[in-house]
Structure formats: structure tokens, C-alpha cells
TORZA-588725 format. One line per field, with one value per residue (C-alpha): residue in three letters; x, y, z; residue number from 0. Coordinates in steps of 0.05 Angstrom, whole numbers, plus 5000, padded with zeros to 4 digits. Each point is the difference from the previous one (the first is absolute). Example, Ala and Ser with C-alpha at 12.3 -4.5 7.8 and 13.67 -1.06 7.14 Angstrom:
2
res c(ALA,SER)
px c(5246,5027)
py c(4910,5069)
pz c(5156,4987)
n c(0,1)
//
This chain:
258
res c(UNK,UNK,UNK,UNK,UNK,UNK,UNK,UNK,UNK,UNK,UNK,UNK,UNK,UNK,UNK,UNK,UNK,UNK,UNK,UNK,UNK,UNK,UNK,UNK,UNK,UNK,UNK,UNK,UNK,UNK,UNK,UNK,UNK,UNK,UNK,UNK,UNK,UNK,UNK,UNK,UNK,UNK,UNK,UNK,UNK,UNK,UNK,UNK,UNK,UNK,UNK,UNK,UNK,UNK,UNK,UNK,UNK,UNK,UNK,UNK,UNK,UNK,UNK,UNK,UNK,UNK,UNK,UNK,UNK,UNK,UNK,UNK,UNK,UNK,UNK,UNK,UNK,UNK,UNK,UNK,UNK,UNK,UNK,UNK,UNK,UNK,UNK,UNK,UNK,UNK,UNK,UNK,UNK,UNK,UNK,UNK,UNK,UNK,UNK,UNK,UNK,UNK,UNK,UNK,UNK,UNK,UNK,UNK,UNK,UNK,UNK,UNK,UNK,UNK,UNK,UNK,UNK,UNK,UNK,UNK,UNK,UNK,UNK,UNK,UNK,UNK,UNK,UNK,UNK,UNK,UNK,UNK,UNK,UNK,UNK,UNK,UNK,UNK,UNK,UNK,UNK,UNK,UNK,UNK,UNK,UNK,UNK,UNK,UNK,UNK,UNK,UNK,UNK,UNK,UNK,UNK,UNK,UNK,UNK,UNK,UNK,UNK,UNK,UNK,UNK,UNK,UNK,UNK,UNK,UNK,UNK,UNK,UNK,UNK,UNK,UNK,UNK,UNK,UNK,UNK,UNK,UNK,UNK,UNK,UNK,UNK,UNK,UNK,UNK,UNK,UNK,UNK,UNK,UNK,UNK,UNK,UNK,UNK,UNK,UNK,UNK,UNK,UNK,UNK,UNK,UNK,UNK,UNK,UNK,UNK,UNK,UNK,UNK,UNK,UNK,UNK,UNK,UNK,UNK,UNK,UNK,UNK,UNK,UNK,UNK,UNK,UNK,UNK,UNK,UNK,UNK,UNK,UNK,UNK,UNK,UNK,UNK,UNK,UNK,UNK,UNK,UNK,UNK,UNK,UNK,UNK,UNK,UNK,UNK,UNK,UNK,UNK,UNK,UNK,UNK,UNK,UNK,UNK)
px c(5608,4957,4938,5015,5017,4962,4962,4990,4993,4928,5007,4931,5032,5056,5053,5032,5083,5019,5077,4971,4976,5017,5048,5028,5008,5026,5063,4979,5008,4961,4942,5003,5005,4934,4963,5014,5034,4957,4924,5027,5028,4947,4943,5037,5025,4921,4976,5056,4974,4931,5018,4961,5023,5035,5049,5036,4971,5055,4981,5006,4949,4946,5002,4988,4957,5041,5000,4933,4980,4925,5001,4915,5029,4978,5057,5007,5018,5032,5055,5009,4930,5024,4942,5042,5052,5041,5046,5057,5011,4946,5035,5056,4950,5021,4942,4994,4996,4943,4956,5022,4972,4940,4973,5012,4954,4945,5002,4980,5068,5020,5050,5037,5049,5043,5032,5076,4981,4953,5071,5052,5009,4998,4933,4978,5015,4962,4939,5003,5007,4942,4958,5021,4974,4935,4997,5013,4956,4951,5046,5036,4937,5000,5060,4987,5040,5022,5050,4979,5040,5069,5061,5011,5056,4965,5020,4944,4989,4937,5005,4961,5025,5003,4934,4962,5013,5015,5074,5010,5074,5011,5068,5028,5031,5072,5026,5034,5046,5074,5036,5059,5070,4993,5083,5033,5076,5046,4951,4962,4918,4966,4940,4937,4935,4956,4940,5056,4996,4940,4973,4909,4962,4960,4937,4931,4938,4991,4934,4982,4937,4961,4944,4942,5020,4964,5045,4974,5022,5070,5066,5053,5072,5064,5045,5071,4966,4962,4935,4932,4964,4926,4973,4937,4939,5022,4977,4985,5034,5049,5051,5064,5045,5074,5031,5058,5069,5068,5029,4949,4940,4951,4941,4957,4935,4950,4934,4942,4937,4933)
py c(0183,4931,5048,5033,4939,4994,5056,5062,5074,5030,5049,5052,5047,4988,5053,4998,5001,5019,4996,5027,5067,5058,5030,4938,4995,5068,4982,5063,5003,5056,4981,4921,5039,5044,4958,4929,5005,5049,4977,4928,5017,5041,4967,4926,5048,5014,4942,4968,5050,4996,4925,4968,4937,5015,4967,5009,4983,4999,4998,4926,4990,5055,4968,4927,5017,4973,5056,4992,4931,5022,5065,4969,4931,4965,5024,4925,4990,5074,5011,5070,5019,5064,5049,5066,5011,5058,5033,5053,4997,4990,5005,4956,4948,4948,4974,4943,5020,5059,4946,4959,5073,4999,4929,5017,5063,4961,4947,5050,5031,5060,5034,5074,5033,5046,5060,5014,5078,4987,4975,5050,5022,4985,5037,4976,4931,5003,5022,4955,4937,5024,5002,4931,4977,5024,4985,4919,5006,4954,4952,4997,4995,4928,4979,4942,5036,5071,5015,5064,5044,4997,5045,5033,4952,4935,4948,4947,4944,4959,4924,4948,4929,4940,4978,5060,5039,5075,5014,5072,5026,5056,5033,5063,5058,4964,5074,5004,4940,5016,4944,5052,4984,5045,5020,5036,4977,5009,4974,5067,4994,5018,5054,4967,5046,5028,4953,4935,4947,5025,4957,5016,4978,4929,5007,5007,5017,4964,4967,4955,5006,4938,5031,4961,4948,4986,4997,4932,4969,5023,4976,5027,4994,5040,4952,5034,4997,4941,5041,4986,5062,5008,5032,5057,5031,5064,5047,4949,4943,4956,5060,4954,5048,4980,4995,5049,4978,5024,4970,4957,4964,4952,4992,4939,5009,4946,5010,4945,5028,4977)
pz c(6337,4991,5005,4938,4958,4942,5005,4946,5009,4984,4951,5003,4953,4947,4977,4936,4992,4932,4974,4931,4999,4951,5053,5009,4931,4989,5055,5034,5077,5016,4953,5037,5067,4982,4953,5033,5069,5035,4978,5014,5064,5027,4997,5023,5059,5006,5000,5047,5052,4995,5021,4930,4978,4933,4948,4940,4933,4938,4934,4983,5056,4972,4943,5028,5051,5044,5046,5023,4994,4993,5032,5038,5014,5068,5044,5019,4928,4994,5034,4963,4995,4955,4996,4970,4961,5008,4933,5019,4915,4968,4929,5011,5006,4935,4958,5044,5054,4984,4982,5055,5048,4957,5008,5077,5001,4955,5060,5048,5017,5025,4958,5025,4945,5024,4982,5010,5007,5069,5026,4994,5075,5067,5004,4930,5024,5062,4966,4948,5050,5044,4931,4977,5057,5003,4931,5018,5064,4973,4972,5065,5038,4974,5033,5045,5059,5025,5034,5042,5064,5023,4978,4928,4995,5008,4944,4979,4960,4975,4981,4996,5024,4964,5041,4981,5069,4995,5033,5019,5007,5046,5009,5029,4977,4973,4979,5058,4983,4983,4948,4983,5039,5070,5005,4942,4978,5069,5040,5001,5025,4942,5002,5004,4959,5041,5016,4990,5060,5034,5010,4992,5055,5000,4941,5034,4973,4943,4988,4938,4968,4957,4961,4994,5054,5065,5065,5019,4935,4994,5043,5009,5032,4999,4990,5024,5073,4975,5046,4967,4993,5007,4942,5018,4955,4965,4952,4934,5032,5041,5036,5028,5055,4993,5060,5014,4962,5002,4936,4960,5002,4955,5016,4963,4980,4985,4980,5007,4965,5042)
n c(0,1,2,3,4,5,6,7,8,9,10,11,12,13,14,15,16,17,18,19,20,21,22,23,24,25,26,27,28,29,30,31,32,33,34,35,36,37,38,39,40,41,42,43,44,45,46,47,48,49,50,51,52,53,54,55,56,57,58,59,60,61,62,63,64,65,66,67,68,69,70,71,72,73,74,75,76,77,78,79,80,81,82,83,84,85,86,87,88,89,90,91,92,93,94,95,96,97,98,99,100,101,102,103,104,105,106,107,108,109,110,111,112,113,114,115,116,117,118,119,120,121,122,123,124,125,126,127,128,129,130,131,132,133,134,135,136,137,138,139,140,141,142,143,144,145,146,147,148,149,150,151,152,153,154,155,156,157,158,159,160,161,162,163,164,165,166,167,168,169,170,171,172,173,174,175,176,177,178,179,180,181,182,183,184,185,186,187,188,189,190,191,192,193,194,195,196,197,198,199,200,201,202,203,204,205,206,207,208,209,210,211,212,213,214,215,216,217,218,219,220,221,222,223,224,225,226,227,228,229,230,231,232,233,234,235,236,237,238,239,240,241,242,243,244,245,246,247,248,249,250,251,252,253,254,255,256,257)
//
């Protein structure tokens, strides 16, 4: 909606897509699935979960530096504010690009290469996410918001508005939605999978934390509702409660420093 015009998604940590590596190469399907797919996968799936505001950096924009736009930039100036960089193939990295990673880590960057053997099952993959995350804990620390509680299914998003503002998006477990055709040829009901069209109950819990902030400097207002919220002291900062929500919510957060 109007709210979102304009503005860009923060970006703490960036995850590299590669259409060039030597399984690639090779044409080899199990070798893309092992090598490529699963490291890739994993730890996007791990960082989607743990809620930290990620993108996708090809290798046009490693090598530009586009992907990070000054990973220490002012965030009013930042709208990525990049402070790790994350490679599932580490060696299908082109010249480029490698020097593209290594001005990044000379600037202060955090840089975690991975390796496609930590990923090759489910409890492989589990592991391997938890440790990628502890191993970007500091870099993450630096977002300018955390999105804490609610279900495991919670979606979120981090932008920042074309005034500077910090918009927070907040939606509920979609899994449950069904876009397949629900009768069969004849007019037959199709079966639904388990878990399809129920619907999860209304998102509460959730809590946003500003590290660094004061409570009596920051405003905030979910703007589905369009309810201001009164932000309180927490532990390193501003903590902002979302109210309740069935389907979405944003909630816009401006900061005026004293």
C-alpha cells in the first residue's frame, strides 16, 4: 500500500546466488543438488526463520559493490546497511566478484564460507543453520530492529521508508493457503493435504526490539489498525509490543535522537 511506497528492504546480511559453479558447469544434477542447492537453501531457510533481514547478492553486484552500498553507512543514508556476507560456493565465485568479497571484509565485513558437506541432511542441515547463526550473531546484533515471539511460522520484513522511518512487516503463517483447483475433472472435491485450509490462529506475542534506542525517543504505529503503540525500556533499548493480528500488520517506526 501507500505506506510502502518508496521504501527499500534492509538487508543485515547478504547471501550469494551463483548460476556458475563447477556442478553447474559439469550439467550434473546431483552434484548442483549437493554442491549448490542444499548449502544455498539451508542457510536462506535459516536465516528466514531466525527472522534476520537478508537478501540476495549475484555476482555482478559483489563485484560492484552494489550489494552493500557501504556495508557502515548512516542507515538514513543506508537503506541496506549490509554487515555480512554469506557464500553457499565459495569457488564459483568469478574473479570479480572475489575481489568484490574481499574489499567487503577489509571494510570491516563479516564474511561466512560455507561448506556443501555441513549440508547434506535434514540433521546436517539443522546443525549447520543453528551454527551460521551464531556465527553472524554479532553482525546481526547490529540490525536496527528485531523481530522477537510469536509462531515458528511468522513471516517478516525490514524496510526503511523513503523518510528514513523503519517499516516492519508482519504476516502469518500463509502455508496453510491452497492456490491448486479444489474439484478434480467430473466435478469430484479434490483431497486437500493435511494442514491445507486451517486456518492458524491470530499472531500474538511478538515484540520488536531497537537496540540502542530510548523508549521516549522512538514512535511507533501499526499502521493496518492505524493504533499508535507506546514504545517501553527493554533490555539495550526501545522494546515495541505488536498488537495481536490475524493476517498482517506494519508497524512504523520513527526514531528522534535527543
Amino acid at each position: 500500500g501507500p505506506a510502502l511506497a518508496g521504501a527499500r528492504p534492509v538487508r543485515t546480511v547478504a547471501l550469494t546466488a551463483t548460476l556458475d559453479a563447477p556442478a553447474q558447469r559439469a550439467g550434473d544434477p546431483d552434484r548442483v543438488r549437493r554442491e549448490v542447492l542444499a548449502p544455498t537453501h539451508g542457510a536462506w531457510a535459516a536465516l528466514v526463520r531466525a527472522r534476520v533481514p537478508a537478501g540476495v547478492a549475484t555476482d555482478d553486484r559483489l563485484a560492484d559493490g552494489s550489494f552493500a552500498l557501504g556495508p557502515f553507512a548512516a542507515p538514513a543514508d543506508d537503506a541496506l546497511g549490509v554487515r555480512a556476507l554469506v557464500l553457499p560456493v565459495p569457488d564459483a565465485l568469478d574473479e570479480a566478484a572475489r575481489r568484490g568479497v574481499e574489499r567487503f571484509e577489509r571494510a570491516g565485513g563479516a564474511v561466512v564460507r560455507l561448506r556443501a558437506a555441513d549440508w547434506r541432511t535434514p540433521a546436517d542441515v539443522e546443525a549447520a543453520g543453528a551454527a551460521l547463526l551464531r556465527e553472524l550473531a554479532g553482525s546481526v546484533a547490529a540490525a536496527p530492529v528485531r523481530v522477537v515471539g510469536g509462531p515458528p511460522g511468522l513471516q517478516a520484513s525490514v524496510l526503511r521508508a523513503a523518510d528514513g522511518a523503519l517499516l516492519v512487516a508482519l504476516s502469518n503463517d500463509f502455508g496453510w493457503v491452497w492456490s491448486e483447483r479444489r474439484e478434480l475433472p467430473g466435478g469430484v472435491p479434490a483431497r486437500l493435504p493435511p494442514g491445507i485450509d486451517e486456518v492458524p490462529p491470530d499472531v500474538a506475542g511478538v515484540h520488536l526490539e531497537l537496540p540502542g534506542a530510548a523508549a521516549d525517543e522512538v514512535a511507533a504505529t501499526e499502521l493496518v489498525a492505524g493504533a499508535p503503540i507506546a514504545p517501553v525500556p527493554g533490555a539495550g533499548g526501545a522494546r515495541v509490543a505488536v498488537p495481536p493480528f490475524r493476517a498482517l500488520a506494519v508497524v512504523r517506526i520513527e526514531r528522534s535522537p535527543r
